[in-house]
C-alpha positions as CSV (number, residue, x, y, z in Angstrom):
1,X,32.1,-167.7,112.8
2,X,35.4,-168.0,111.0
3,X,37.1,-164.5,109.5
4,X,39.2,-164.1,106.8
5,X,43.4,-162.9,107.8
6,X,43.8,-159.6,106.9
7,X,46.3,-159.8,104.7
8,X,43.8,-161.9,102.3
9,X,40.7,-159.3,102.7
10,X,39.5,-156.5,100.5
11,X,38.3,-153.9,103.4
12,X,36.2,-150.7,102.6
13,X,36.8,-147.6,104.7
14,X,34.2,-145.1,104.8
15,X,35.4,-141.8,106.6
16,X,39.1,-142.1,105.7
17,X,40.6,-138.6,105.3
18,X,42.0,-138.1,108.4
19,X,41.7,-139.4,112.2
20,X,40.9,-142.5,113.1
21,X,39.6,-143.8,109.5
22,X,42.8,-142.7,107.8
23,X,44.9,-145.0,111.1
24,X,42.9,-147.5,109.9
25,X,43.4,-147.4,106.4
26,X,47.0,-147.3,106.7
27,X,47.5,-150.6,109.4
28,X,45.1,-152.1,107.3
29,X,47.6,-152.0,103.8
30,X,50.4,-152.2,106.1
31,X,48.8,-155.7,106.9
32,X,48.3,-156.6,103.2
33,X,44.9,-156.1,102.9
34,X,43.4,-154.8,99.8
35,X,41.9,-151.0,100.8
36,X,39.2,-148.6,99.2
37,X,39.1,-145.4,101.1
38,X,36.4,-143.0,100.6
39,X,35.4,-139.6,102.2
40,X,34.2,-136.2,100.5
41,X,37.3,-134.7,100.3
42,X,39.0,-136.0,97.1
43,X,42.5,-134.8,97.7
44,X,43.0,-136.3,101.3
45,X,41.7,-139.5,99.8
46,X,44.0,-139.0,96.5
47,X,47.4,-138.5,99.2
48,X,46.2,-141.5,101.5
49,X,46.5,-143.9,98.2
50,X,49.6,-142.2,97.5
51,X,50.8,-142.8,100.9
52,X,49.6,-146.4,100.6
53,X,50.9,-147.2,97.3
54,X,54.5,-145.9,98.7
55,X,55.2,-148.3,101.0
56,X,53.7,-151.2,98.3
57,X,49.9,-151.5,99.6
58,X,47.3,-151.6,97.1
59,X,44.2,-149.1,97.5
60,X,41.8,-146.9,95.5
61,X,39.5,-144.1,96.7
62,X,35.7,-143.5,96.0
63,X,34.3,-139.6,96.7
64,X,31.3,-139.8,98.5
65,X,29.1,-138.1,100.7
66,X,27.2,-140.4,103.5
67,X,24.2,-138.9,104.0
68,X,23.2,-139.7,100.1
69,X,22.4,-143.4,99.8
70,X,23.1,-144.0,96.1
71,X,26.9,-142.8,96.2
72,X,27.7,-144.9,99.3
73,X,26.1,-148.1,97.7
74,X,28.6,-146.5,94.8
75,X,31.2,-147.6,97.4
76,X,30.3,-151.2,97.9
77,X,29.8,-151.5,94.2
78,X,33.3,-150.0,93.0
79,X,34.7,-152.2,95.4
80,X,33.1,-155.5,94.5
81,X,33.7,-154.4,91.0
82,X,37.8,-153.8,91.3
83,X,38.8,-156.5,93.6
84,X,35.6,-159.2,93.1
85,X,34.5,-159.1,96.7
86,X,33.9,-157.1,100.1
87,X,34.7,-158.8,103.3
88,X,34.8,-156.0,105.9
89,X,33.6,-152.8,106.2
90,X,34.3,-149.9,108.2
91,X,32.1,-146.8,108.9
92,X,34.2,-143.9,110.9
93,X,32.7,-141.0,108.9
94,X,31.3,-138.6,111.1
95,X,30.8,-135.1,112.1
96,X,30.1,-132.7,115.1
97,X,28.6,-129.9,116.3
98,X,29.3,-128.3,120.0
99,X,26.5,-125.7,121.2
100,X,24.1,-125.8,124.0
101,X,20.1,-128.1,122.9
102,X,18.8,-124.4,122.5
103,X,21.5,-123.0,120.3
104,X,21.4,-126.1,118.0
105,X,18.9,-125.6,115.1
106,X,16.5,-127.7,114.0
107,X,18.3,-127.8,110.5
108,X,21.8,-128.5,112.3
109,X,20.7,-131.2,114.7
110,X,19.0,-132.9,111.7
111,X,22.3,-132.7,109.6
112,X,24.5,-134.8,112.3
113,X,21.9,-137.3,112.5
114,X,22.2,-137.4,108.5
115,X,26.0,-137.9,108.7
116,X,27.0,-139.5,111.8
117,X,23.9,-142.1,112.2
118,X,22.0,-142.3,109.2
119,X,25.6,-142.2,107.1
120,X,26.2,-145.2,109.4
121,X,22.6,-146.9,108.5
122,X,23.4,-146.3,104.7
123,X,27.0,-148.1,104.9
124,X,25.6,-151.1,106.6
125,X,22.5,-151.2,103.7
126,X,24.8,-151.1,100.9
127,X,27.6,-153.4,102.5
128,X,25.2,-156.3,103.8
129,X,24.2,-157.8,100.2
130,X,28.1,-158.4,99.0
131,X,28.9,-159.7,102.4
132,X,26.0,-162.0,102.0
133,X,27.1,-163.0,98.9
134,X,30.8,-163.6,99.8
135,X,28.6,-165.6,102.4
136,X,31.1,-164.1,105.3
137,X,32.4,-160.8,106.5
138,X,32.5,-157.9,109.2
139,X,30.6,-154.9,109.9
140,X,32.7,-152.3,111.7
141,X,30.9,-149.4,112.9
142,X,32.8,-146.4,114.4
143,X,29.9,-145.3,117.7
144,X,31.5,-143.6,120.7
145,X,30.8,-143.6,124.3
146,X,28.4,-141.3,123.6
147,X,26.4,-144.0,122.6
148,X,26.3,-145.3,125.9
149,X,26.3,-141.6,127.5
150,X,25.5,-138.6,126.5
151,X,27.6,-135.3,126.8
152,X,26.7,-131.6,127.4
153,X,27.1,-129.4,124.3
154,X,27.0,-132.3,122.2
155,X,23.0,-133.1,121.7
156,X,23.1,-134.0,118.5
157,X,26.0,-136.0,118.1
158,X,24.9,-137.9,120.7
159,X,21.7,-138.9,119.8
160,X,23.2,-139.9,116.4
161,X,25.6,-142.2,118.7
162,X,22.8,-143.9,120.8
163,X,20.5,-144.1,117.3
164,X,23.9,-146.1,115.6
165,X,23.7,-148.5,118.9
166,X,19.7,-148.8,118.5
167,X,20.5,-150.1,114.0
168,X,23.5,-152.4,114.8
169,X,21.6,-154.0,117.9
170,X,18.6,-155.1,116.1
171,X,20.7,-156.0,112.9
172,X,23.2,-158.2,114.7
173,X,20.1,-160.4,115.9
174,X,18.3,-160.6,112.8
175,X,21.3,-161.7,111.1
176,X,21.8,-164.2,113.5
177,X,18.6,-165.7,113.5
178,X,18.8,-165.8,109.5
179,X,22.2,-167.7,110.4
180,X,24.2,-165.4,108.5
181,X,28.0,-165.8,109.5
182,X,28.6,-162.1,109.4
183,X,29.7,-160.2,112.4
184,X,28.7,-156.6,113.8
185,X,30.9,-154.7,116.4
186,X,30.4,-151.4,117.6
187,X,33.4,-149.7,118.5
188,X,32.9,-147.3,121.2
189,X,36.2,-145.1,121.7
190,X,36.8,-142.8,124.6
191,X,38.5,-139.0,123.8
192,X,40.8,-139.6,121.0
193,X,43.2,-137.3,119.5
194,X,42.7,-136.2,116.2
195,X,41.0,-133.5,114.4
196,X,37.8,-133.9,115.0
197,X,37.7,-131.1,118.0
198,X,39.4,-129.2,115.1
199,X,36.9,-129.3,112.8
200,X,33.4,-129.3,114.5
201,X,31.2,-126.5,114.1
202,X,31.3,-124.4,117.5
203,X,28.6,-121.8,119.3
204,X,30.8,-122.1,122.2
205,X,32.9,-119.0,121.1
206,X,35.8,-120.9,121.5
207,X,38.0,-124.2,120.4
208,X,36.0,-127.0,121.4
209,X,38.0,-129.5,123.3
210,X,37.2,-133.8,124.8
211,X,37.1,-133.6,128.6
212,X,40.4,-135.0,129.0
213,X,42.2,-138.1,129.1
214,X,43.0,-138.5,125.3
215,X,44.1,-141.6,123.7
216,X,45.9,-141.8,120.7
217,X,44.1,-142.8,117.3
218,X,46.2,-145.8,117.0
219,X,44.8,-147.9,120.0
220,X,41.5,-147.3,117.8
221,X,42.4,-148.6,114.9
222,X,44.1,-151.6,116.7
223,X,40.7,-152.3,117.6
224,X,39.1,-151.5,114.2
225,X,41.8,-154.1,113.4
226,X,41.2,-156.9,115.6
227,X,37.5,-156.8,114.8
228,X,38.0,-157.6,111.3
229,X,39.8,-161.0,112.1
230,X,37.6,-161.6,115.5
231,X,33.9,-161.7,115.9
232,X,33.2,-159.4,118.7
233,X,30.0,-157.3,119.4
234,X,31.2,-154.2,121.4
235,X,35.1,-153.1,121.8
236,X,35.2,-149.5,124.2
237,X,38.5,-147.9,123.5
238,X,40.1,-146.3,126.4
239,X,40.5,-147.2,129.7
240,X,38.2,-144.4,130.6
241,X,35.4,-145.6,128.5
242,X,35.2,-148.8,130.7
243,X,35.4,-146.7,133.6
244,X,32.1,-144.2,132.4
245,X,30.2,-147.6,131.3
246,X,30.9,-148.8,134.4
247,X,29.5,-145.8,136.0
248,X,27.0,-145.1,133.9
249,X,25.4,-148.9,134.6
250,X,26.1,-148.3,138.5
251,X,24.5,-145.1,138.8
252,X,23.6,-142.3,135.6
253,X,23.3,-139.7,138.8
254,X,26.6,-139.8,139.7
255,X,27.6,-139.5,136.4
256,X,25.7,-136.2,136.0
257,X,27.3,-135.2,139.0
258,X,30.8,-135.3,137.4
259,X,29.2,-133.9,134.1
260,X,28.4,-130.9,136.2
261,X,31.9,-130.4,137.7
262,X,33.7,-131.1,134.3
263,X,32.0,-131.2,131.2
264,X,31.7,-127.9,131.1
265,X,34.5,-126.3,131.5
266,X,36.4,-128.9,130.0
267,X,34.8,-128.5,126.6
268,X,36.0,-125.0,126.1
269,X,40.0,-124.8,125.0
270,X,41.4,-122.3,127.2
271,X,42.3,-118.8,125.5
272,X,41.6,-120.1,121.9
273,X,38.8,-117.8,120.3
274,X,37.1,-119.5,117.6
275,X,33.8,-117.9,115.9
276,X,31.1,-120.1,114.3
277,X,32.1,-119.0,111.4
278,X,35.6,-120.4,111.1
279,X,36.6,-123.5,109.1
280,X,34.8,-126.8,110.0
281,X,33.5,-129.7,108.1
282,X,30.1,-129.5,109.2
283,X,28.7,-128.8,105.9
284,X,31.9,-129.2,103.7
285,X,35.0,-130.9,104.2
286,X,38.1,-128.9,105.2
287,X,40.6,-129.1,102.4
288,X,44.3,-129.3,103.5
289,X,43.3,-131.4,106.7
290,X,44.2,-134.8,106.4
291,X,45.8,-135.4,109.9
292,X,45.6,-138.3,111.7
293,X,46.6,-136.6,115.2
294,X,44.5,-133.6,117.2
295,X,45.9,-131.0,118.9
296,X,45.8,-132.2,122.1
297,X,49.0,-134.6,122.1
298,X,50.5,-133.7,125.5
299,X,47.1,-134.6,127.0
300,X,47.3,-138.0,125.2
301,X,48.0,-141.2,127.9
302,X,48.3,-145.1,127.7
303,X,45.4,-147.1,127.6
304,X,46.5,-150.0,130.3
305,X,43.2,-152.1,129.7
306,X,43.6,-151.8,125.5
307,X,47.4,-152.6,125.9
308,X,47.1,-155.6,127.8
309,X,44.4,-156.6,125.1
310,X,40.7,-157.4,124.1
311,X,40.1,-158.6,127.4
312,X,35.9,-158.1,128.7
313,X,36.0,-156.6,131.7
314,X,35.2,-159.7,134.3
315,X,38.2,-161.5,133.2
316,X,40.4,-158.5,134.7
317,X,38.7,-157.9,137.2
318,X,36.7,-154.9,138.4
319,X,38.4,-153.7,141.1
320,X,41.9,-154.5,139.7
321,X,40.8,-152.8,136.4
322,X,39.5,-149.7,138.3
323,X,42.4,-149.2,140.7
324,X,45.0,-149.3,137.3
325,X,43.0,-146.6,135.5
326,X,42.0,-144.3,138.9
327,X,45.7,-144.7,139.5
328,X,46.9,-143.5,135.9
329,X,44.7,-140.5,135.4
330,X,45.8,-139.4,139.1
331,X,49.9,-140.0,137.8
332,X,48.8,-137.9,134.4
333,X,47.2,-135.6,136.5
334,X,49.9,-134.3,138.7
């Protein structure tokens, strides 16, 4: 299966106002490719083409909100229709909510799913036809390692993870078997700075917060990146997402274990009160933040296995993989 460079695609980003989307956007018309942006929030999209268009990029934004069908297939149309083709896509829109399983609603845990999985199944719906009909492309879907293992306090968001894995899975072979040259990678980051621990809804009384290490957004958009020119199923971001695949595969016990003696605490931002009731994007976007980076910069670290490439994990070498990360964290740590 044969990609187009990116400086000769036209590349949809769906979830671009801030984070990782918005990286993504960026390195994309940095690289010449022709960009549509789209999120809820008109104004961060409206100041991302202005940031684009600055340094000589070409993009437009579409408003849209995932979790209705009809304006995301908007998207792929409104693309097709101002440059005459789509030949990647990339769904990062998501949102999240961090409360206990019996805290959460019934109305709340339905509302991630909505977003953060069934946004996800809408993009790859309304993208598939015009990548079919350009008879080549890429599928980029923004998962976590939360598709692979769920957290405490995060239930929902979870599930919507592992339901994104469930789609993309059965896609990918049913394209193949149709022969369709069109490839489908998951992108499973580790904790990544950016706003997102800003902006979930919180019954935890205070800031939420990743257990720690964070990567910066930039390694994930180098992967976003990579994925567009190279057909690859699965890329995990972060040396610590290896590490929690690996030990989820070895033994899901142990990992509980460690659950138990961090996830917790580690969840809760020390001495930062915040009320359910304060700003979030859960139902609405939050206007004036268009950030790419979190708060949580002087927890950020190096991702050895992501700088030294998009290696799979045999051809490093397990023990030589695991004795670089357990040996960063431990530097970071003292």
């Amino acid at each position: 299966m044969q990609l187009k460079p990116i400086n000769q695609q036209v590349v949809a980003v769906v979830g671009a106002s801030s984070g990782i989307g918005r990286k993504a956007a960026l390195e994309f018309a940095q690289r010449g490719a022709k960009v549509v942006v789209s999120a809820r929030g008109e104004l961060k999209l409206k100041s991302l083409v202005e940031e684009i268009r600055g340094f000589g990029g070409e993009a437009t934004y579409i408003v849209a909100d995932v979790q209705e069908f009809d304006q995301v297939k908007a998207i792929a149309a409104q693309t097709v229709e101002i440059y005459g083709r789509l030949d990647t896509w990339v769904h990062a829109a998501a949102i999240g909510m961090f409360a206990t399983f019996e805290q959460t609603t019934p109305e709340e845990f339905k509302h991630v799913i909505d977003i953060s999985l069934m946004g996800q199944v809408h993009g790859a719906m309304a993208a598939l036809p015009h990548l079919k009909r350009e008879g080549r492309g890429a599928l980029i879907h923004v998962s976590s390692m939360e598709g692979r293992r769920s957290l405490p306090y995060q239930s929902a968001y979870s599930s919507a993870k592992h339901g994104v894995e469930g789609f993309l899975e059965a896609m990918r072979v049913e394209l193949i078997h149709e022969k369709w040259p069109i490839s489908v990678t998951s992108i499973k980051p580790a904790v990544i700075n950016t706003p997102f621990w800003n902006n979930g809804l919180t019954k935890l009384g205070v800031k939420p917060a990743g257990i720690p290490p964070y990567y910066d957004p930039k390694i994930v958009a180098d992967a976003i990146l990579y994925a567009a020119e190279h057909p690859i199923r699965d890329l995990l971001v972060g040396d610590i997402a290896k590490l929690l695949d690996l030990a989820q595969k070895i033994s899901p016990s142990l990992v509980d274990s460690l659950l138990l003696l961090l996830g917790f605490n580690l969840q809760r931002s020390s001495g930062e009160l915040k009320s359910e009731d304060a700003p979030n994007n859960f139902y609405q976007p939050v206007p004036d933040e268009s950030r790419i980076d979190g708060d949580y910069q002087n927890l950020v670290i190096p991702s050895i296995t992501d700088a030294l490439g998009k290696l799979p994990l045999f051809q490093l070498g397990t023990g030589a993989l695991l004795a670089l990360i357990a040996t960063q964290v431990f530097n970071q740590s003292k």
